[in-house]
Backbone as CSV, one residue per row, in Angstrom:
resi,resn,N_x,N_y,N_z,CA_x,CA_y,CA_z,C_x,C_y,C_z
1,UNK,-15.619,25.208,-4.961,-14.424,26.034,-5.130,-13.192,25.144,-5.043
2,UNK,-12.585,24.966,-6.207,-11.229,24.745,-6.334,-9.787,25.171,-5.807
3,UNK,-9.191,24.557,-4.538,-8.298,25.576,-4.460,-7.290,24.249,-4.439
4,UNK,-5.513,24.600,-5.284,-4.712,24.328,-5.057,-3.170,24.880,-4.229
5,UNK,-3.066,23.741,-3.231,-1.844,24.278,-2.465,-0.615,23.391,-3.009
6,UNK,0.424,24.330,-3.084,2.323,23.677,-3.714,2.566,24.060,-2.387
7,UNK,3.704,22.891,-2.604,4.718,22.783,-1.693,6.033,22.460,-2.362
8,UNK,6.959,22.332,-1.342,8.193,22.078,-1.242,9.305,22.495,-2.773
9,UNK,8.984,23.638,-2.916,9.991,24.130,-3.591,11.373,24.869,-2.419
10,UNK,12.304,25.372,-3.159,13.532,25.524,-2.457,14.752,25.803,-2.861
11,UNK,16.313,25.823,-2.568,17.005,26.445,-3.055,18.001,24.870,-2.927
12,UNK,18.782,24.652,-4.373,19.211,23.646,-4.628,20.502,23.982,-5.357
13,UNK,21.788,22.925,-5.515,22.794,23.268,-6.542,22.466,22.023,-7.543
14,UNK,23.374,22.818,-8.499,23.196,22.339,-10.057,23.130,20.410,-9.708
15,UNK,22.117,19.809,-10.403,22.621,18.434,-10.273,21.860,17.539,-8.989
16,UNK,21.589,18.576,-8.082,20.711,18.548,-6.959,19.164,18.121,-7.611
17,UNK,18.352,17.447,-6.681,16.751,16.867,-6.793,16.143,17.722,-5.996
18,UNK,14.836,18.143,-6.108,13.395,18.243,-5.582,12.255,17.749,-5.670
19,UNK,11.670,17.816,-4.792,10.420,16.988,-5.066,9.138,17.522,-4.360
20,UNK,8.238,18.544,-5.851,6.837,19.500,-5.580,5.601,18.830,-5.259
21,UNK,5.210,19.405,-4.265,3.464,18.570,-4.191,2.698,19.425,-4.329
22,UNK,1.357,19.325,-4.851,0.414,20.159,-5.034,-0.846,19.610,-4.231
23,UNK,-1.633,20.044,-3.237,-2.550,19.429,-2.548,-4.066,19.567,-3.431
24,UNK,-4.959,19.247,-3.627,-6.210,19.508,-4.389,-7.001,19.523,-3.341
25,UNK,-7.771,20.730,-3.221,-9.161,20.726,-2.538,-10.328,20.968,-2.751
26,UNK,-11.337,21.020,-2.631,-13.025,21.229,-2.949,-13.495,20.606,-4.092
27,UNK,-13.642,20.733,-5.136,-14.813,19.834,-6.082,-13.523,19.246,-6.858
28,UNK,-12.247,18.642,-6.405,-11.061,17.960,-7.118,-11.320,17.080,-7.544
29,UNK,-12.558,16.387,-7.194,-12.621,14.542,-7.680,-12.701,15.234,-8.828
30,UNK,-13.982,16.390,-9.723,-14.281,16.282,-11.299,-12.786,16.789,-12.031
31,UNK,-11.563,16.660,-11.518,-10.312,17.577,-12.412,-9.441,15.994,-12.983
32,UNK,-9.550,15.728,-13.883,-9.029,14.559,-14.288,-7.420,15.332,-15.033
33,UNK,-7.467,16.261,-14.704,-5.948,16.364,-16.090,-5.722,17.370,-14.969
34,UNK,-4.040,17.209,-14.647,-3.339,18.267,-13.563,-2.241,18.450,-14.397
35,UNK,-1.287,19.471,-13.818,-0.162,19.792,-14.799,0.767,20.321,-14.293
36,UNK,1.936,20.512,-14.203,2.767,21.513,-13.644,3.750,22.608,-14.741
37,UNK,3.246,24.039,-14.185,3.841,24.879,-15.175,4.970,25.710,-14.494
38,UNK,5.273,26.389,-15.272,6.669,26.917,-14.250,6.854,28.602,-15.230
39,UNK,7.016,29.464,-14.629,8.007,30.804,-15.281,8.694,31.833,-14.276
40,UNK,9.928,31.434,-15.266,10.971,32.574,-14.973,10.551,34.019,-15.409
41,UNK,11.392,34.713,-14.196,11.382,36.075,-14.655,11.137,36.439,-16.041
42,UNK,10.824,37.694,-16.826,11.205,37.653,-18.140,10.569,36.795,-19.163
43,UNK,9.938,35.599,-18.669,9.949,34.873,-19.574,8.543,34.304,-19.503
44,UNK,7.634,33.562,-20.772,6.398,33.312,-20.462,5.978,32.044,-19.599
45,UNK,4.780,31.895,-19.161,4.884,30.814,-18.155,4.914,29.487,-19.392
46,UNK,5.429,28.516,-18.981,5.121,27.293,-19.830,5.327,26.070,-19.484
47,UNK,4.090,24.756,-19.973,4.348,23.887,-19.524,5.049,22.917,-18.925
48,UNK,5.233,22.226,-18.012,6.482,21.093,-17.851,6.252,19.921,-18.108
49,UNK,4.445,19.806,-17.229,4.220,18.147,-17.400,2.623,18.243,-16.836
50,UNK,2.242,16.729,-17.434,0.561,17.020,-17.468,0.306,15.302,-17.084
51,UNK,-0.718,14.812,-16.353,-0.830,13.907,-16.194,-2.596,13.901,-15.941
52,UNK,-2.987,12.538,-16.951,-4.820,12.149,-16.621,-4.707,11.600,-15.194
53,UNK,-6.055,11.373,-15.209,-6.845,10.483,-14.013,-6.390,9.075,-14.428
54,UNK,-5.921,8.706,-15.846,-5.683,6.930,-16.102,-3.723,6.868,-15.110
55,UNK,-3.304,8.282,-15.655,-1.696,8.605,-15.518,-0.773,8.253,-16.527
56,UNK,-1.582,9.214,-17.787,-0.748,9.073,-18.839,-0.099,9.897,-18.637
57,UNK,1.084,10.586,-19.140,1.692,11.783,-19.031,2.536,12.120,-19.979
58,UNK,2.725,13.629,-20.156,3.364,14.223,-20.961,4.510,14.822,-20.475
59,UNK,5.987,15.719,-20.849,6.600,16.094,-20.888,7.076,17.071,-21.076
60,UNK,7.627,18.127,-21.239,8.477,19.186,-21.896,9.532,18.204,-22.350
61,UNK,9.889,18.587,-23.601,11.616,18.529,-24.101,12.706,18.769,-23.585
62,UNK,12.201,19.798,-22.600,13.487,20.371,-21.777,13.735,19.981,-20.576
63,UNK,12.832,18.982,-20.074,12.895,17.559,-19.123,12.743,16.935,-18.570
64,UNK,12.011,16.016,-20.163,12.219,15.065,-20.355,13.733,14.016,-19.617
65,UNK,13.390,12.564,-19.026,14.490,12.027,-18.404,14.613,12.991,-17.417
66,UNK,14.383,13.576,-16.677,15.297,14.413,-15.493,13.882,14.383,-14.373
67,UNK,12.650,15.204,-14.931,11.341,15.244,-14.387,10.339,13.966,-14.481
68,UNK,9.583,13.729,-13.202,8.768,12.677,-13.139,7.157,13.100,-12.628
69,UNK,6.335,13.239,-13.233,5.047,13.992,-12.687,4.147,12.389,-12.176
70,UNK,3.154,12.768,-10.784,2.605,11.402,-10.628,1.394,11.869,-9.472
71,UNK,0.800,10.962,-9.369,-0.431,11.452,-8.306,-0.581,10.048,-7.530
72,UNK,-1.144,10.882,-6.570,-1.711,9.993,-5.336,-3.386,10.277,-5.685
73,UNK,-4.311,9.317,-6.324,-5.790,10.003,-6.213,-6.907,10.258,-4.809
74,UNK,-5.746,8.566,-4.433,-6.701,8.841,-2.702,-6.679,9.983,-2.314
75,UNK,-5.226,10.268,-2.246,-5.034,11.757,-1.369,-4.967,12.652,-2.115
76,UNK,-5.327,13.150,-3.445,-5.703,14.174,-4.030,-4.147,15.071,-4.288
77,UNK,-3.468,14.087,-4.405,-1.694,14.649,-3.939,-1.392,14.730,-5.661
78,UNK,-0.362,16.287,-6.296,-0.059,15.936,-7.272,1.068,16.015,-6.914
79,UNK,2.582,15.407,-7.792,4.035,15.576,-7.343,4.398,15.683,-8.509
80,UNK,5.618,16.505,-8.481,6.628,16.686,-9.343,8.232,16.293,-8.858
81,UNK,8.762,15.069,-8.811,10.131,14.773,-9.369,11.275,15.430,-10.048
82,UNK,12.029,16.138,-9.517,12.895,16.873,-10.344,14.026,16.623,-9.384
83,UNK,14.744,15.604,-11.096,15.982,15.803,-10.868,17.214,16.125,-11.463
84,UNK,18.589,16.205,-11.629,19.589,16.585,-12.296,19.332,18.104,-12.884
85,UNK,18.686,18.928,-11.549,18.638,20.070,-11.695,19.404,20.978,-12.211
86,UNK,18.928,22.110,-13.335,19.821,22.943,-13.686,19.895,24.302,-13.595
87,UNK,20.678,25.139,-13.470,20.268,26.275,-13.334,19.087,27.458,-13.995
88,UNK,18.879,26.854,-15.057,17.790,27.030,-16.336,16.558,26.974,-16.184
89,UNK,16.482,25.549,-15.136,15.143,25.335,-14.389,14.415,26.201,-13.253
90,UNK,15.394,27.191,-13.113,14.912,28.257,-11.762,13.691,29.129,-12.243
91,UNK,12.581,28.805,-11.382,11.314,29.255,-11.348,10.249,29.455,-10.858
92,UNK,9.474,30.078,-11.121,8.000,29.456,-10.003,7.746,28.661,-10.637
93,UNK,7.367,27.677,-9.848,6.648,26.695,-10.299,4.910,26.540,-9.660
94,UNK,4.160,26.072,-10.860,2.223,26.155,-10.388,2.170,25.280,-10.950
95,UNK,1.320,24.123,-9.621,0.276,23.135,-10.144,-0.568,23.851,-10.680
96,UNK,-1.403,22.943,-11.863,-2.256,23.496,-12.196,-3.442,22.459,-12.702
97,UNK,-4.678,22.232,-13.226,-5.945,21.266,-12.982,-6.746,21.622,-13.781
98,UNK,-7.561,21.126,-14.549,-8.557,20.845,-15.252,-9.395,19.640,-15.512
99,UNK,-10.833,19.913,-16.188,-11.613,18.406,-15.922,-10.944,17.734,-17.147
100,UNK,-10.449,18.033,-18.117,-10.066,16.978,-19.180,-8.376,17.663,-19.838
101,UNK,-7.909,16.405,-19.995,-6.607,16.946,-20.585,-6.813,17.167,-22.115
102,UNK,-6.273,17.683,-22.823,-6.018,18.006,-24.441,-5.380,17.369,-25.622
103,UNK,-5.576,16.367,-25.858,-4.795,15.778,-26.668,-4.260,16.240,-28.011
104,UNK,-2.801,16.485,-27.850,-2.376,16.532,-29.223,-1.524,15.705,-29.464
105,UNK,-0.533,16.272,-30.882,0.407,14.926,-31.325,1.047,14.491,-30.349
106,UNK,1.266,13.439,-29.899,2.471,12.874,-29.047,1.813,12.788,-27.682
107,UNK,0.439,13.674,-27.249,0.361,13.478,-25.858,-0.869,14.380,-25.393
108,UNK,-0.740,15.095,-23.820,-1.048,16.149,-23.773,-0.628,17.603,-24.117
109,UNK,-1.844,18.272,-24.207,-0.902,19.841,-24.733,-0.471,20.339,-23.497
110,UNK,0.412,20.674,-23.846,0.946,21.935,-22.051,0.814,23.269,-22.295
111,UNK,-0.698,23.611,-22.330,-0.462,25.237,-22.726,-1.252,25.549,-21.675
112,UNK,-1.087,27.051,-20.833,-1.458,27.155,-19.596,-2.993,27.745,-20.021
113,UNK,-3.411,27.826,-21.075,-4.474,28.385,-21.547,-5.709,27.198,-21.611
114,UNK,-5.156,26.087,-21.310,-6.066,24.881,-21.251,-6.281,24.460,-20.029
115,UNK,-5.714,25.128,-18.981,-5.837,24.494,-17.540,-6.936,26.025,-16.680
116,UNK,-8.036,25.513,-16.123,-8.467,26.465,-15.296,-8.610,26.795,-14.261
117,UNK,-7.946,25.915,-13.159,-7.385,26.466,-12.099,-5.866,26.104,-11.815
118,UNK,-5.582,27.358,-10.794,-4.314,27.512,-10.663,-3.870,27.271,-9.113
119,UNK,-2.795,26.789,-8.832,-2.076,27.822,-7.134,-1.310,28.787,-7.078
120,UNK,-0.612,29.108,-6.527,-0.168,30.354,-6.137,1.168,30.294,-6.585
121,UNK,2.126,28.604,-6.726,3.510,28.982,-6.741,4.182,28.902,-6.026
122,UNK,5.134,28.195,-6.170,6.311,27.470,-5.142,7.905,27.609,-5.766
123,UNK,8.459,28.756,-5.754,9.981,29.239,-6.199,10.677,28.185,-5.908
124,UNK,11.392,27.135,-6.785,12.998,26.782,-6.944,13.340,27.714,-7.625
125,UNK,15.093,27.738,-7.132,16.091,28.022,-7.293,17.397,27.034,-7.724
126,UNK,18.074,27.140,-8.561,18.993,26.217,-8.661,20.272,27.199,-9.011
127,UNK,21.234,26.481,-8.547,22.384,27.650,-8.136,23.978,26.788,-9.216
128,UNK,24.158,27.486,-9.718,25.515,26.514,-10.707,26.760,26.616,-9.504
């Protein structure tokens, strides 16, 4: 049984950094592709950033330069880097894990339909 725990989300102003961890537990060694997705109210959940077991990684467009996704494998640690926060970015945010990432043009895919386990979600806020 797969379970992921987030942390350290929080309430930030515009321009302000955070920095998400996702803990991995039970059969985590076989999840080579982790990801972090995020949705606002209203709106559908969607990718941010995806990283292999080598630590290639992918992006969103929307940020790109600002977000840094990275792992610790010893410690089964995933992180998310976010900085030059914007108000736009306010969301839940979910690690999320699978045994293989997806390759498409340019990278990995970030579609939450390719990842099969989830956590629960860790709310930033970013305040203008």
């Amino acid at each position: 049984q797969v379970q992921l725990v987030e942390s350290g989300g929080g309430s930030v102003q515009s321009g302000g950094s955070l920095r998400l961890s996702c803990a991995a537990f039970g059969y985590s060694y076989s999840l080579y592709c982790m990801g972090w997705f995020r949705q606002a109210p209203g709106k559908e959940r969607e990718g941010v950033a995806a990283i292999d077991s080598d630590g290639i990684t992918s992006y969103a467009d929307s940020v790109k330069g600002r977000f840094t996704i990275s792992q610790d494998n010893a410690k089964n640690l995933l992180y998310l880097q976010m900085n030059s926060l914007k108000p736009e970015d306010t969301a839940m945010y979910y690690c999320a894990a699978h045994y293989k990432c997806k390759a498409v043009a340019g990278g990995w895919a970030l579609r939450w339909a390719d990842f099969g386990y989830w956590g629960q979600g860790t709310q930033v806020t970013v305040s203008s």
